[in-house]
Structures are given as C-alpha cells and as structure tokens.
C-alpha positions in Angstrom: 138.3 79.8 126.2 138.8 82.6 128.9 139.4 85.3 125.4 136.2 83.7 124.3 134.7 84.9 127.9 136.2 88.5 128.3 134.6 89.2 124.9 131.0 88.2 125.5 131.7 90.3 128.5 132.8 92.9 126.8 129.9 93.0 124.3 127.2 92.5 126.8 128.6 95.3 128.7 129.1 97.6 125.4 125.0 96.6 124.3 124.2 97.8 128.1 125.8 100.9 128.0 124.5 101.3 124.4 121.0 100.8 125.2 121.6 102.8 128.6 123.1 106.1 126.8 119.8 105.6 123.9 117.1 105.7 126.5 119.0 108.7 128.3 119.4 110.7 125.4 115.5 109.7 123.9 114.6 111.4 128.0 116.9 114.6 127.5 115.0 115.5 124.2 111.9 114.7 125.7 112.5 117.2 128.0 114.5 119.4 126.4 111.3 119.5 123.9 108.6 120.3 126.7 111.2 123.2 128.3 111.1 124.4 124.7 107.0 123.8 124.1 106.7 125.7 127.6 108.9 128.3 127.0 107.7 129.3 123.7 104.1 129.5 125.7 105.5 131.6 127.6 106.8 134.0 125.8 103.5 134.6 124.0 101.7 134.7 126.8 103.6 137.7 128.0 103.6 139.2 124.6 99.8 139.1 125.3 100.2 140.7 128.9 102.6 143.5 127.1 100.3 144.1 124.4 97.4 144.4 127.0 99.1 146.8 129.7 99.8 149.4 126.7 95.8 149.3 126.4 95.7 149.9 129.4 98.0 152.2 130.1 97.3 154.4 126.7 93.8 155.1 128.3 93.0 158.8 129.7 92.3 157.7 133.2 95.9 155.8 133.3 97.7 157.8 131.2 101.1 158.9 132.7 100.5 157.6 135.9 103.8 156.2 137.0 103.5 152.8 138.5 102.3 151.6 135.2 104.8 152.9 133.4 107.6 151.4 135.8 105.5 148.3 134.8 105.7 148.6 131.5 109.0 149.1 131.6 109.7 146.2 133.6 107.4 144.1 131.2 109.5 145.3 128.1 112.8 143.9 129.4 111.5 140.6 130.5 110.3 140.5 127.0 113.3 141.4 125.5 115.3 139.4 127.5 113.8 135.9 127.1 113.5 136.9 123.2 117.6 137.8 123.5 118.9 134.5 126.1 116.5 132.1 125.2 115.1 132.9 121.4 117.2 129.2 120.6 115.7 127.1 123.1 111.8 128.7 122.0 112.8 127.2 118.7 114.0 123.9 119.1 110.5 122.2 118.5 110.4 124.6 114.9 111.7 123.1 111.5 114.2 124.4 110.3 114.1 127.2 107.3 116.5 127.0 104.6 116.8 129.7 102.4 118.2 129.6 99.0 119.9 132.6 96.9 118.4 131.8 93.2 121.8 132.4 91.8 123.3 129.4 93.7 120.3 127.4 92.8 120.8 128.0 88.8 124.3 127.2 89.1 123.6 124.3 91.1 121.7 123.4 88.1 124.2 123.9 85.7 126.8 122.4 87.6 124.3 119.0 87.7 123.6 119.2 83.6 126.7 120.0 82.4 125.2 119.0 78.7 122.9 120.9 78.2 124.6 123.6 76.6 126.5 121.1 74.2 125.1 120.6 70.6 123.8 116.9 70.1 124.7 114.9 66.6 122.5 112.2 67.2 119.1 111.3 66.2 117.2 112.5 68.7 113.6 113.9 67.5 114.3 113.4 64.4 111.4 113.0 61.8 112.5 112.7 58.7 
C-alpha cells in the first residue's frame, strides 16, 4: 500500500514538473521570438538611418564637414556590429534555407532506384 502511495506521488509530481518546464519553455520562445521580431526591426531601421545620413552627408553644403563624418562612422560600426554579434538572434523567426548540390540530389536518386539501370525480362508493355 505505502509503494502504491510513493508512486502516485511520484507521478503527480513528475506531471507537475512536466507541465511546469512546457509552459516555461512555450514563455522563453515567446520572448526569445519578440527579442528576435524587435531586433530584426531594428537593424533595418538603422540601415534606413545609414542609408539616409550618406544623402545627407554626400550633399555640397555637408560635404566633408567633420561631425557628420564622425557620425557616419559611428553609424557604420553599430551597423556592422549588430549584423556581426547578433545576425543569429535577427534570424530566429526566418525558415530555414536548405541548399542542395545537384550532384548529391541525382545520387540520392540513384541510390533510392537502384533498378532502374537493370534490364527487365518480364512483360511489362508488352503488345504483342
């Protein structure tokens, strides 16, 4: 009787902890997606401001003066730093892209049909 007792314990604790760990891990992606959504957004929209400072700064009345191009400079390696550290986290919401050498894919193929390449004795198609 007491076995009996330590085991319904046991599973009701194990189905608690079970149902615990699913909800915790179904929260971490949830926000592991918006810190990706948001971070992606981010990224574009200072691609945007970049893209828009070397208008600005490419124009005759701003050209060469300095503080925009310490500006520009600091905008390129923010830039180029969240593309470098964080380019994985940007795509985590992306599916995946597989791509396939068209070698490997025929020999797949082969490797599937091994028959095909073997002469048939049977009837097949025949109209005689």
């Amino acid at each position: 009787m007491t076995v009996e007792i330590w085991l319904i314990l046991a599973l009701t604790i194990s189905v608690g902890v079970n149902v615990l760990l699913v909800w915790f891990s179904k929260e971490q992606s949830m926000r592991l997606s918006y810190v990706s959504q948001n971070l992606g957004d981010l990224v574009e929209l200072l691609s945007n401001y970049q893209g828009h400072l070397k208008k600005v700064y490419s124009l005759e009345m701003f050209y060469g003066d300095e503080t925009l191009g310490f500006l520009m400079e600091h905008t390129n390696s923010i830039v180029a730093l969240l593309q470098e550290e964080y380019s994985e986290v940007t795509f985590i919401t992306e599916p995946l892209e597989v791509e396939f050498d068209e070698e490997e894919i025929d020999e797949e193929k082969k490797e599937e049909n091994p028959g095909q390449d073997v002469f048939y004795g049977g009837t097949r198609n025949r109209h005689t």
